[in-house]
KEROGU-90781 format. One line per field, with one value per residue (C-alpha): residue number from 1; residue in three letters; x, y, z. Coordinates in Angstrom, 2 decimals. Each point is the difference from the previous one (the first is absolute). Example, Ala and Ser with C-alpha at 12.3 -4.5 7.8 and 13.67 -1.06 7.14 Angstrom:
# KEROGU-90781
resi	(1/2);
resn	(ALA/SER);
px	(12.30/1.37);
py	(-4.50/3.44);
pz	(7.80/-0.66);
***
This chain:
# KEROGU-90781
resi	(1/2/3/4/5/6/7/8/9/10/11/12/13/14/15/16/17/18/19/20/21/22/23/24/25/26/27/28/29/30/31/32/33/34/35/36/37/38/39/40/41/42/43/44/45/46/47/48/49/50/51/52/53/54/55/56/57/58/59/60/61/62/63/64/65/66/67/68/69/70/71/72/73/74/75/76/77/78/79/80/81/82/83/84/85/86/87/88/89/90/91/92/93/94/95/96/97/98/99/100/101/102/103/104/105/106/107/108/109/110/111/112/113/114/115/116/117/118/119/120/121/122/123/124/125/126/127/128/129/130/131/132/133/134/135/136/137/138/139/140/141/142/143/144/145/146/147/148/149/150/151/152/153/154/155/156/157/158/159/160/161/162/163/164/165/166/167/168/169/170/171/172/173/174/175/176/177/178/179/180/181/182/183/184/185/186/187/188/189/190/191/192/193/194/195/196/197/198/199/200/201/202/203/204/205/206/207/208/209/210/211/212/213/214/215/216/217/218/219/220/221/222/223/224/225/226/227/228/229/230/231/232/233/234/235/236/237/238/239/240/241/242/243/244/245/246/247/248/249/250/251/252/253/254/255/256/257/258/259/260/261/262/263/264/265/266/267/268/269/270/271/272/273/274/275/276/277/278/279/280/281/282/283/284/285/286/287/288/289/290/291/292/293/294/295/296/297/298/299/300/301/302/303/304/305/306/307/308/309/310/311/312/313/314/315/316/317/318/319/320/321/322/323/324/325/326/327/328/329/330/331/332/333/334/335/336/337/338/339/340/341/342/343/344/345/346/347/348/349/350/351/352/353/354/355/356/357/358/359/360/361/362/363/364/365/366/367/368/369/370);
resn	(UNK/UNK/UNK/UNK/UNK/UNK/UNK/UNK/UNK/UNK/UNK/UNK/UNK/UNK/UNK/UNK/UNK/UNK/UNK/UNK/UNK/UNK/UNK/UNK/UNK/UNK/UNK/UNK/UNK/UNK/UNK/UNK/UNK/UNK/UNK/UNK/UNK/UNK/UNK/UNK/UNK/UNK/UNK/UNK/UNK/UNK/UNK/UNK/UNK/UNK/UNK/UNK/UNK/UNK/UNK/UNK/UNK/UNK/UNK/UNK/UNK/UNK/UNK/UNK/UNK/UNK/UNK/UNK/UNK/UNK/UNK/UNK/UNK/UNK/UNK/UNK/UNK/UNK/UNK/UNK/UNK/UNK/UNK/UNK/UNK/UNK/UNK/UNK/UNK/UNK/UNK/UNK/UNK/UNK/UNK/UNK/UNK/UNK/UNK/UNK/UNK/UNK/UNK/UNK/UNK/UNK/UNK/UNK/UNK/UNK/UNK/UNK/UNK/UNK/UNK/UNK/UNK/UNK/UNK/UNK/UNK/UNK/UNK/UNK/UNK/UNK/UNK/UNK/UNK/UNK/UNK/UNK/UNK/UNK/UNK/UNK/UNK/UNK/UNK/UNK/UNK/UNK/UNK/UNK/UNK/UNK/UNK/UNK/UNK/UNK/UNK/UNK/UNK/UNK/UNK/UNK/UNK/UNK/UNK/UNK/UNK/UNK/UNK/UNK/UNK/UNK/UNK/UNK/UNK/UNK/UNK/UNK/UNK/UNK/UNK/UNK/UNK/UNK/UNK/UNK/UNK/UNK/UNK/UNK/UNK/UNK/UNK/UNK/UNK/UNK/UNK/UNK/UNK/UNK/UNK/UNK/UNK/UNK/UNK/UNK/UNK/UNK/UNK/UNK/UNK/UNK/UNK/UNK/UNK/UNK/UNK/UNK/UNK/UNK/UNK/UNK/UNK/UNK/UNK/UNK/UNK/UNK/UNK/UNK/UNK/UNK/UNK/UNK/UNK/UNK/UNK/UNK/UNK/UNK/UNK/UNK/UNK/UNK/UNK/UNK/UNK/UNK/UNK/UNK/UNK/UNK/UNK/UNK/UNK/UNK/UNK/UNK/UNK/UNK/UNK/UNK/UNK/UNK/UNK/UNK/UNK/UNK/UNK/UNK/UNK/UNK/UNK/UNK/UNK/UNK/UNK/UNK/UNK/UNK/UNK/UNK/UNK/UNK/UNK/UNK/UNK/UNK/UNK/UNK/UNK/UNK/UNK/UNK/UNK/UNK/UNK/UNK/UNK/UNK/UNK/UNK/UNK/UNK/UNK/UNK/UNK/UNK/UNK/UNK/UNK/UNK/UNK/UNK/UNK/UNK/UNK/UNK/UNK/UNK/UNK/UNK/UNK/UNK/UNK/UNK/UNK/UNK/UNK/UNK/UNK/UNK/UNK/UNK/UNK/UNK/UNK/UNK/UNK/UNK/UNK/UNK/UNK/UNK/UNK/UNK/UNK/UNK/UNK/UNK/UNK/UNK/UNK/UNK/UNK/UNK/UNK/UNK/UNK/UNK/UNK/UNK/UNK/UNK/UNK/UNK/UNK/UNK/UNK/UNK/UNK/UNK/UNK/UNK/UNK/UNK);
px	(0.00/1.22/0.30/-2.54/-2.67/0.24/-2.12/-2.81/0.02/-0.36/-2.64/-2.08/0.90/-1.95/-2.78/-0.19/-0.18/-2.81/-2.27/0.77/-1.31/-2.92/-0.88/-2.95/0.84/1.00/-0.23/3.56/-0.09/-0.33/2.39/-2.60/-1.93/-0.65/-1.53/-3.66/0.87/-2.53/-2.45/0.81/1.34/-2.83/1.11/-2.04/-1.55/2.93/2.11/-1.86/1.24/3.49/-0.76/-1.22/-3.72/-2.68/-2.30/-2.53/0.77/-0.64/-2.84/-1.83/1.01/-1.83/-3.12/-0.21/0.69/-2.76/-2.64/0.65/1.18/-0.64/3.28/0.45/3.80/2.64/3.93/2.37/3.49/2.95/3.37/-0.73/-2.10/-4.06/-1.15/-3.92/-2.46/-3.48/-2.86/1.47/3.55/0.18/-3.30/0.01/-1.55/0.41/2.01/-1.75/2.70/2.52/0.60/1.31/2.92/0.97/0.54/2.19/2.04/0.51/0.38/3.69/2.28/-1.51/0.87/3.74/0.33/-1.12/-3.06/-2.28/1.50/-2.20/0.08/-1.85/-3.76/-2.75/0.32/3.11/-1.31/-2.54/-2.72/-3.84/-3.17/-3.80/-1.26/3.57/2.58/1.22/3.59/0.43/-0.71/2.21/2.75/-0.37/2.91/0.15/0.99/-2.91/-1.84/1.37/-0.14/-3.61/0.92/-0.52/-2.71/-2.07/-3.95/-1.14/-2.50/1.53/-1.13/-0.23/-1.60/1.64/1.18/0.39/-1.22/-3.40/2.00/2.67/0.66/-1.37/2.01/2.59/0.44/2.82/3.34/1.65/2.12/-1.89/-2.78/-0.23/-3.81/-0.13/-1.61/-0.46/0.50/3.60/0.76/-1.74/1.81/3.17/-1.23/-0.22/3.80/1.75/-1.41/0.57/3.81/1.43/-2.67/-0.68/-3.33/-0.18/-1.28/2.88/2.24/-1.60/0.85/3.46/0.96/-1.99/-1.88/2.96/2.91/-2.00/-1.48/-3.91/-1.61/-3.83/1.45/-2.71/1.28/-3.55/-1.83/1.40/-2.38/-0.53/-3.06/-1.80/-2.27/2.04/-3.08/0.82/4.01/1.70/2.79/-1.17/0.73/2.02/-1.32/2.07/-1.12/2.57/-0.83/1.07/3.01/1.30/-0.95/2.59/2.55/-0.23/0.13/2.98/1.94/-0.82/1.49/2.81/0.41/-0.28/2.22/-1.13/2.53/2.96/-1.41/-0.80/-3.28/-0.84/2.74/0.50/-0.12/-3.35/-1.82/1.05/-1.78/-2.60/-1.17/1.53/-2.47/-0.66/-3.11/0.05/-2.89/-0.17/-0.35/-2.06/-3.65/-2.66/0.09/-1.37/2.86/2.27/-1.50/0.78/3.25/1.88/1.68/0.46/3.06/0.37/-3.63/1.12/-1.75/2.62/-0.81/1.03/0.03/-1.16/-1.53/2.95/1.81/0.53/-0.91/-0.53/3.07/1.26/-3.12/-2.31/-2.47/-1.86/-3.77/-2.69/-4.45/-1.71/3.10/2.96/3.21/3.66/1.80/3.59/1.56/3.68/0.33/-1.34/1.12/-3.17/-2.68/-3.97/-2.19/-3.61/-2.42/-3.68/-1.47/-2.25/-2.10/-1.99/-1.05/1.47/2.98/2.55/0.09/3.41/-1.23/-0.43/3.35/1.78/-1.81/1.56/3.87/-0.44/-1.04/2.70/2.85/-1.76/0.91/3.32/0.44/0.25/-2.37/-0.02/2.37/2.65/2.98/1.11);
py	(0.00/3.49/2.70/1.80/-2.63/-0.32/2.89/-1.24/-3.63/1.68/1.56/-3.16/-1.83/2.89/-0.20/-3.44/0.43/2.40/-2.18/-3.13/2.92/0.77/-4.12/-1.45/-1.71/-3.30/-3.28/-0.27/-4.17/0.66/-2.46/-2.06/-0.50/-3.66/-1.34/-3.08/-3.32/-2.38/2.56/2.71/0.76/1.94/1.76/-0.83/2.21/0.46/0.52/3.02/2.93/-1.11/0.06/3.91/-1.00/1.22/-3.04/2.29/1.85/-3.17/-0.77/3.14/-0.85/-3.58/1.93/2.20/-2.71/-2.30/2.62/2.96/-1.94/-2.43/-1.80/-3.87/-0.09/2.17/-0.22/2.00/-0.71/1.97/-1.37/-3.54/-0.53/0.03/2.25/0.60/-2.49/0.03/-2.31/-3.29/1.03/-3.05/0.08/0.04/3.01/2.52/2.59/2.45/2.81/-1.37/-1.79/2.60/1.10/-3.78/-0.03/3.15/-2.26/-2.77/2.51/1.00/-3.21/-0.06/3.95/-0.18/-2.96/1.46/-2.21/3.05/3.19/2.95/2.22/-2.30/1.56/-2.30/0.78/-1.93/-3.07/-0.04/1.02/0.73/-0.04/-0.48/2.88/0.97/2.56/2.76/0.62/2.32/-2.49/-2.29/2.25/-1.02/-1.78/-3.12/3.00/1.83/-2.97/-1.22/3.75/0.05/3.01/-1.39/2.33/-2.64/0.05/-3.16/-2.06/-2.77/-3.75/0.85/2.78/2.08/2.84/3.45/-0.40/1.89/3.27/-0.28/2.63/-0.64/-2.94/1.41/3.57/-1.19/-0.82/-2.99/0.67/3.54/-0.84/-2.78/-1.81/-3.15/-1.94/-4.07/0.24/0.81/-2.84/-2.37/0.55/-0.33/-3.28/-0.83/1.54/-1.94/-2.99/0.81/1.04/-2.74/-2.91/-1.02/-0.44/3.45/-2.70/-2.39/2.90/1.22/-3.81/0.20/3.13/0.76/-3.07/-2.36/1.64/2.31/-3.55/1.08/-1.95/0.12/-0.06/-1.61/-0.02/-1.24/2.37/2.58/1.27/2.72/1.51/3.12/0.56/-0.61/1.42/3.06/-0.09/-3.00/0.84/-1.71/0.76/-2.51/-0.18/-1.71/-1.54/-0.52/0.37/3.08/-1.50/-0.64/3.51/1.28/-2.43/2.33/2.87/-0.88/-1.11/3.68/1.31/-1.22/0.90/-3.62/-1.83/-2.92/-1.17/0.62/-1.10/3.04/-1.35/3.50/3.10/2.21/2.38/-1.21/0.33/2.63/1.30/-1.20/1.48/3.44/2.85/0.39/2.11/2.41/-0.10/3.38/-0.92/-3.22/-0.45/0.77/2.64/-0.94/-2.56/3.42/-0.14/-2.85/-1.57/-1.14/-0.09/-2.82/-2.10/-3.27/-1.31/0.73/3.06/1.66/2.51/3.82/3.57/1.53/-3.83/-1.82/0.98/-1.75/-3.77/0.43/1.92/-2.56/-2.13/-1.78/-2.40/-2.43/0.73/-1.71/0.16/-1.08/0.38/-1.45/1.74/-0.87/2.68/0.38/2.97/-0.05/2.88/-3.30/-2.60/-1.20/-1.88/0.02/-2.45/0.42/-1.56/-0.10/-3.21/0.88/-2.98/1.52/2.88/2.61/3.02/1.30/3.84/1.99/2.00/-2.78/-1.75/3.63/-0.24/-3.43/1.12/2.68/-2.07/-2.36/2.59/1.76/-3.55/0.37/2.91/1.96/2.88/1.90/2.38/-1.40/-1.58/3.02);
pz	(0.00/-0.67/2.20/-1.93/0.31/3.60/0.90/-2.64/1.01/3.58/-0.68/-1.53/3.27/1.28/-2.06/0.91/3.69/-0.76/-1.87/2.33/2.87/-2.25/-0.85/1.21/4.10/-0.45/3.02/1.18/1.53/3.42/1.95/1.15/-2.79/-1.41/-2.59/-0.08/-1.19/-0.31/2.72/1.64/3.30/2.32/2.84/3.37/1.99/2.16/-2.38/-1.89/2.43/-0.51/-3.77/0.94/-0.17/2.23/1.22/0.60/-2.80/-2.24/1.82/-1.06/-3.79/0.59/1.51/-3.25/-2.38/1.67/0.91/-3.10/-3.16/-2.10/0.08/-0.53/0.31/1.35/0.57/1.54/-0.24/1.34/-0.68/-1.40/2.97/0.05/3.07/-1.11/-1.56/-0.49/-1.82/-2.14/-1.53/-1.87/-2.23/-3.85/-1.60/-2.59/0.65/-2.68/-1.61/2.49/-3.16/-1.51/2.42/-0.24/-3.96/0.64/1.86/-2.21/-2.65/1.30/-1.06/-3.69/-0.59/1.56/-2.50/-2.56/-1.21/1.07/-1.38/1.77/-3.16/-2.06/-1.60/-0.13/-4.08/0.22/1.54/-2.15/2.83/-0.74/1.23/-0.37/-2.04/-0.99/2.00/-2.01/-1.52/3.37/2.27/-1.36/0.55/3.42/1.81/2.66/2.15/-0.20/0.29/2.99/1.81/-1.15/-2.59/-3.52/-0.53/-1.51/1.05/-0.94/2.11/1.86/0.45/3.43/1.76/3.19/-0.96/-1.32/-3.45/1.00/0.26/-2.65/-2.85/-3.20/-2.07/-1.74/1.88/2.09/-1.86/1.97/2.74/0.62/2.73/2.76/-0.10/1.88/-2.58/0.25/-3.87/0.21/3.07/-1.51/-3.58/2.21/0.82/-3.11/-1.21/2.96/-1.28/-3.74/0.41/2.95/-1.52/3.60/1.61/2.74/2.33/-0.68/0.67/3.25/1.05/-1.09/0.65/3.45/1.16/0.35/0.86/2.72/1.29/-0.26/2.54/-1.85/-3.95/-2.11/-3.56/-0.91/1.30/-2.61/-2.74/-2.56/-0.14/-1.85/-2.83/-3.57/-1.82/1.18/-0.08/-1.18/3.25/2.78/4.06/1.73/3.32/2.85/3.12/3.13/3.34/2.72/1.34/-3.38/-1.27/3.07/-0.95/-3.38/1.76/2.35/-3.37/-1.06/3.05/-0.37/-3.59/-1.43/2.01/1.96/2.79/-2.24/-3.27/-2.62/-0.56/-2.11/-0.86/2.40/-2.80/-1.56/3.66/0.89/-3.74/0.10/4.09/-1.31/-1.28/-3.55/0.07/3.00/1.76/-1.35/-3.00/0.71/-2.63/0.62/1.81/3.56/0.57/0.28/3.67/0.88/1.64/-3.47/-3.00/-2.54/-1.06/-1.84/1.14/3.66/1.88/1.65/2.94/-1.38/0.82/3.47/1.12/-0.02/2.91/3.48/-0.79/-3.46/-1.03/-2.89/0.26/-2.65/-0.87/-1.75/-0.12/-1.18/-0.05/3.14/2.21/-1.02/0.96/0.09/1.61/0.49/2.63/0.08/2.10/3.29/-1.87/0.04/-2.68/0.19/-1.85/0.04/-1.58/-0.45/-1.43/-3.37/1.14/2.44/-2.14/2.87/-0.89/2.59/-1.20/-0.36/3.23/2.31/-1.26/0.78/3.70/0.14/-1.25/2.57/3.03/-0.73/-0.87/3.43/2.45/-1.78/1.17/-3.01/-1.19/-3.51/-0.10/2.19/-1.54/-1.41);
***
């Protein structure tokens, strides 16, 4: 290096301190942190206050989850270990757009290889749909797709979601507004399997199921379903139970490793939880209240919400009351789920009530962890 580099290269070392101050908080592995094998380890009730749990404080998040929701299965795990449970962790059912955040995942090892190449259009692989999509909206790329910004306003297979309040097709050029439309998640469906030729069930097994030791995995179980009459890309629902879901959410934590094994990049979960849409900037216009922005079908808290406990946090969501959510800034996972079955929802306020009695017997309120 020459002398007269020195003070530029200094001053990208810098820049690079800057950003890292500026990137979203990620878990450090606290020293006591483990990792399930075939179950997981549950603290007992004499343990918890050690752990930094409130009995009491617990206690009240039972009496809210029995009494004021609708919840049929909740975990709560802090450090590899489960300190909170509530309803049957280990039943089957369908997680709803939970789905979603799980493709993202599987997603990662076929882009760094190369067999998905984010800047490919839906023109290029030959991509169409019932009625036709327009020259425009086949400019679109597997990377608007996946961030739910291809600007294409076609009706999905599958209802639940935003389609009711989109633009009129072809007034958004891809890549230029966020809508979180089932069209473009289910046509990502539909690429994965396309480009890597593997079943996205058969996947999930391989790449999640197995190695993460699911204890309630039933390959069988796995279906498509939507209506093809009204777009030939169907949805790809999956169906695991809650303490599987936070087995997902603890291998997000800790940026896809699992007990030493890389299970995902570092580098591709730690994209997918980061913002792409602000919530700013989040369609339609009412989400712009709410607590976040969107990444790579991950909802990841933003703006003046994510502070304290949800500094650096996101989640899964999906209908009725599915969540996965994963909050570095404790270390800690929540799974929640609300059985379809028994034609009852969990709303997004009573879930908050419950993240804030349980943060509350941890001792930890909204704006702390500053």
């Amino acid at each position: 290096m020459t002398r007269a580099s020195r003070p530029y290269s200094w001053l990208l070392v810098a820049a690079a301190l800057a950003l890292g101050a500026l990137a979203p908080l990620r878990a450090q592995r606290a020293p006591d942190s483990v990792f399930p094998g075939a179950a997981w380890e549950q603290l007992g009730s004499d343990q918890l206050s050690a752990a930094g749990w409130s009995k009491e404080g617990l206690q009240k998040a039972r009496d809210y989850v029995r009494n004021e929701s609708n919840t049929t299965g909740l975990v709560v795990v802090d450090r590899g270990r489960v300190v909170f449970t509530y309803g049957d962790i280990a039943e089957l059912s369908y997680v709803a757009s939970v789905r979603k955040s799980i493709l993202a995942m599987l997603y990662g090892a076929w882009v760094e290889n190369g067999t998905i190449k984010l800047g490919t259009t839906l023109d290029e692989l030959g991509m169409d749909d019932i009625g036709g999509l327009s020259a425009g909206e086949k400019l679109a790329t597997i990377e608007h797709v996946i961030t739910a910004r291809s600007g294409v306003y076609h009706p999905a297979s599958y209802a639940g979601d935003d389609l009711a309040k989109a633009p009129a097709r072809n007034s958004q050029k891809p890549g230029a507004y966020m809508l979180y439309s089932n069209w473009d998640f289910n046509a990502a469906g539909y690429i994965f399997e396309l480009l890597t030729h593997r079943s996205i069930y058969d996947e999930l097994q391989t790449q999640l199921a197995t190695p993460l030791q699911f204890q309630d995995w039933d390959r069988t179980a796995q279906h498509k379903e939507g209506d093809l009459t009204v777009s030939k890309y169907p949805a790809y629902p999956i169906w695991v139970s809650t303490r599987d879901m936070a087995r997902i959410g603890y291998l997000m934590l800790h940026e896809g490793n699992w007990n030493g094994t890389q299970v995902i990049s570092k580098a591709w979960a730690r994209r997918i939880s980061s913002v792409v849409t602000p919530v700013t900037a989040m369609n339609p216009p009412e989400r712009r209240n709410g607590p976040y922005g969107y990444g790579y079908m991950w909802w990841v808290w933003d703006g003046p919400k994510a502070t304290g406990p949800y500094k650096g946090a996101y989640t899964a969501i999906g209908a009725v009351g599915q969540w996965i959510s994963v909050f570095p800034a404790l270390n800690v996972v929540v799974a929640h789920k609300t059985h379809n079955v028994y034609e009852r929802s969990t709303a997004s306020a009573s879930y908050d009530r419950i993240l804030e009695l349980l943060f509350a017997a941890k001792g930890v309120a909204a704006g702390s962890l500053q």
